[in-house]
C-alpha angles and dihedrals in degrees: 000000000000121000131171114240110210115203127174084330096309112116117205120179108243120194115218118205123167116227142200114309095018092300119138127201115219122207134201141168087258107043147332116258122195110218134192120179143191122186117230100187135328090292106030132063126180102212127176102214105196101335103322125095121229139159125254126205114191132200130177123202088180089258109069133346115258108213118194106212120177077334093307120126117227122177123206129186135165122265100210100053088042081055090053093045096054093037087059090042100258104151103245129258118273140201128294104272105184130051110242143162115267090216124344124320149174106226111238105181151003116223100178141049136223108275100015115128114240132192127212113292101016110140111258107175130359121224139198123211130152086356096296126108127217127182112227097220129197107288076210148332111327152152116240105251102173147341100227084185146059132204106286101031123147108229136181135196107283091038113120112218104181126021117220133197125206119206126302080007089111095073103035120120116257109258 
């Protein structure tokens, strides 16, 4: 299977074949990763990439998948149906734009404030889930709009922590 793999606004073309025992090999330009997996529940996967051991928290906006790894966004989506969607005239899937939890989370710090430019991957919010905590970072260059959260709050996947603004979006007319 071919997917596109976004990062930090850089798309590479990644191959997906499944293996012996449930194992899939995963090719890019760059290099070849074996992968093993065990789902843990609907949003969460525990996978072993080439040895080492590491969560997985995954979202779906209907477009792409959005996969949390070690707190970095990744999107995925399948190259064949992106080919569809452009060939009958869809308008293609874009980048995340808004910073949200990848499964339910307490908020455990702020790390920007409002107004404050950001870049692609700065860290914007810190959350706590399982134990484990994970920084949602700038899908891309910003300002800092507004902090929809406080410490302690109690958060879920689709919530929009932190509003960003790209440029010549602050004085654009609400849609």
């Amino acid at each position: 299977m071919k997917y596109n793999l976004t990062l930090l606004e850089k798309t590479t073309p990644l191959a997906v074949s499944p293996t012996a025992n449930g194992a899939w090999e995963m090719e890019s330009p760059e290099k070849r990763l074996a992968v093993t997996g065990r789902r843990i529940d609907d949003t969460h996967l525990f996978l072993t990439i080439d040895g080492v051991g590491c969560n997985a928290f995954i979202s779906d906006d209907g477009n792409a998948k959005q996969i949390m790894i070690d707190g970095v966004l990744y999107q995925v989506i399948d190259a064949d149906a992106q080919a569809r969607s452009t060939v009958s005239g869809a308008a293609s899937p874009t980048l995340p734009r808004d910073a949200t939890p990848p499964m339910p989370a307490v908020v455990v710090k702020i790390m920007v404030a409002v107004g404050q430019q950001v870049k692609a991957g700065d860290g914007l919010v810190v959350v706590s889930a399982m134990k484990m905590e994970t920084t949602l970072t700038a899908p891309f260059d910003a300002r800092v709009a507004g902090i929809n959260v406080a410490v302690d709050d109690k958060v879920a996947p689709g919530d929009i922590l932190v509003d960003l603004e790209t440029a010549g979006e602050e004085n654009a007319p609400e849609a």
